[in-house]
C-alpha positions, 0 to 999 in steps of 0.5 A, spaced: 671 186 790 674 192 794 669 197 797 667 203 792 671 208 798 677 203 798 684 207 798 688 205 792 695 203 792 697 210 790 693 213 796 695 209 801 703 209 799 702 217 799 699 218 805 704 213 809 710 218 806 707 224 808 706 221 815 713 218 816 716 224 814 712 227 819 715 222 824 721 222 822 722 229 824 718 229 831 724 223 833 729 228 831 726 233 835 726 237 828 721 243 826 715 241 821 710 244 819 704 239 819 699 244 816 703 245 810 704 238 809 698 235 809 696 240 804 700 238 800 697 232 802 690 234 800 692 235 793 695 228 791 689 225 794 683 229 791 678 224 792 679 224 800 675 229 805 680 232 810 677 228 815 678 221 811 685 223 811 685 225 818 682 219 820 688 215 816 693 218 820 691 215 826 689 209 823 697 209 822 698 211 829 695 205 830 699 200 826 705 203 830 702 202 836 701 195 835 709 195 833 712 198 839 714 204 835 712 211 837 707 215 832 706 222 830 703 227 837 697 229 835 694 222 831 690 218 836 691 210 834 684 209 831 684 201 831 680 196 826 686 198 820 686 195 813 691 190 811 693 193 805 695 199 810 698 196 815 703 192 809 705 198 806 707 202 812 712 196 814 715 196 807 715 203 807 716 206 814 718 200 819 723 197 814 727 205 812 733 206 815 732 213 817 727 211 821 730 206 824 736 211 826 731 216 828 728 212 834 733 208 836 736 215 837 730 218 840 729 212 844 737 211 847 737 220 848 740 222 854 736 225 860 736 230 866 733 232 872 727 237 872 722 238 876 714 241 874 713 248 872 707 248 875 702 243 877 696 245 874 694 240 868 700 236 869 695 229 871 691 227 866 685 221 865 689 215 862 687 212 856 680 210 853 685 206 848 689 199 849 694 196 845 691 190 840 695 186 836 691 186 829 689 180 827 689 179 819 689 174 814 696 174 810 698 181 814 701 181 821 705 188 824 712 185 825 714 188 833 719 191 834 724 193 841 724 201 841 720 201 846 723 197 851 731 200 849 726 206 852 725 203 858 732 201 859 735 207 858 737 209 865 738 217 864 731 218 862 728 213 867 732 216 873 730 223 871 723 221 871 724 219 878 726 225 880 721 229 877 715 225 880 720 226 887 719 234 886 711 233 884 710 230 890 714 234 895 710 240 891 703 236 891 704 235 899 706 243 900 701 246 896 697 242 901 699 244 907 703 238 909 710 240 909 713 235 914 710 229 909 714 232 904 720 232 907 719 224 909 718 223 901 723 218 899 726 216 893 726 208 894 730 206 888 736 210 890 736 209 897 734 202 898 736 199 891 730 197 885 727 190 888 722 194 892 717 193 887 717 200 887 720 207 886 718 212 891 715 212 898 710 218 899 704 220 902 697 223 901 696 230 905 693 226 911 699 221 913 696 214 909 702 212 905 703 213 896 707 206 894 709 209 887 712 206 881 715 211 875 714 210 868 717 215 864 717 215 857 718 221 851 714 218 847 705 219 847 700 218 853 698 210 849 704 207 848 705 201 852 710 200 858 714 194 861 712 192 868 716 186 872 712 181 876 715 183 883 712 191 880 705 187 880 705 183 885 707 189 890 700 193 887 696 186 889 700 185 896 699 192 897 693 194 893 691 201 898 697 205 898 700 203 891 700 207 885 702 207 878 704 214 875 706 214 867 708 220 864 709 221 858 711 226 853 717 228 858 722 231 853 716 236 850 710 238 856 711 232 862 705 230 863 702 222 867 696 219 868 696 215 874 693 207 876 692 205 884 690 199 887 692 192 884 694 193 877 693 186 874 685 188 874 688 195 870 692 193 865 692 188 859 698 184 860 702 181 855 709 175 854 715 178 854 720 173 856 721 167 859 727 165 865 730 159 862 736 153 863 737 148 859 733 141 862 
């Protein structure tokens, strides 16, 4: 029997909506009053705190975690969802068109070179949260590829390169180490991508920075794509290597930063296989 508190169906179908309506506009980078739309919200569901309905949104966020697809800013995933929930925003939000049109949009859009306004917040703490896929009885998350179409455009990825490349000339400036900005390299341009790594850089006493790039306009959580040369070029250079993940890049560039071996770092998942007929 279901739990006293559960969320009915109607419930579970009005939040889901209102949330995908919130989404939808983020990814077209169109204004929207959340506010408002969660008052709206509020008086469809009578029965749910403030709080209640936060705490859903975020579990919705999680679902779209777990789906590679981009989520509402604002709604930390919040894991441990129920079945009912994750069902009804496949059938409702994954499976629209619209929101199909909006992330493949979103996730394909052009970008250009910038560099940081300033430095001050710009480096935060990583994740507390990773990715889990939900395991459930007679319920799954169907994943998706906007993600990896993400990683694959080659614009958005190159200008976040060049806004690293800027970061650590102005990091090594402000440090008083002007002749080690000037030696900064951007390896990816003048050496090619089979290095394991995108820019060569140092911290203000000369020892060298390895830096990977990875660039994404979507939220601080969501997952990446790393090669196996990438991973085996942070354990054969364990010192000097750092993973720099910057997020939200259209909007208010932020990144969080790995170093070291990142196999002792990252939860790592399949995702194809190098194959020839037998």
């Amino acid at each position: 029997m279901p739990r006293e508190d559960s969320w009915s169906v109607d419930e579970i179908e009005a939040i889901v909506e209102t949330y995908r309506r919130m989404l939808i506009a983020e990814l077209g980078q169109q204004r929207y009053n959340k506010a408002a739309l969660n008052r709206q919200l509020a008086e469809r569901l009578p029965k749910r705190s403030p709080g209640s309905i936060e705490f859903k949104h975020c579990n919705i966020s999680a679902i779209l975690r777990d789906a590679d697809c981009p989520y509402v800013p604002g709604y930390k995933p919040r894991s441990n969802y129920q079945a009912i929930l994750a069902d009804s925003v496949e059938e409702c939000l994954l499976r629209s068109e619209i929101f199909d049109r909006a992330a493949l949009s979103a996730a394909e859009r052009p970008a250009i070179e910038t560099s940081p306004e300033t430095l001050d917040g710009l480096v935060v703490h990583p994740p507390t949260t990773s990715l889990q896929v939900q395991e459930r009885p007679g319920s799954y998350v169907i994943k998706r590829d906007y993600l990896a179409r993400e990683a694959r455009n080659r614009d958005l990825g190159h200008a976040g390169e060049c806004f690293i490349l800027a970061y650590e000339r102005q990091r090594l400036i402000s440090q008083g180490a002007s002749q080690l900005a000037e030696a900064v390299e951007h390896v990816a341009e003048t050496q090619g991508d089979g290095t394991g790594f995108d820019i060569r850089s140092f911290s203000a006493d000369g020892s060298e920075r390895l830096i990977e790039v990875k660039t994404t306009a979507f939220a601080k959580e969501c997952a990446f794509f790393i090669s196996p040369n990438e991973l085996n070029c942070s354990r054969d250079n364990a010192e000097s290597y750092h993973l720099y993940r910057l997020f939200d890049f259209r909007k208010q560039p932020r990144m969080f930063c790995l170093q070291g071996d990142l196999h002792d770092q990252l939860w790592l998942e399949p995702d194809s296989y190098r194959a020839g007929v037998r």
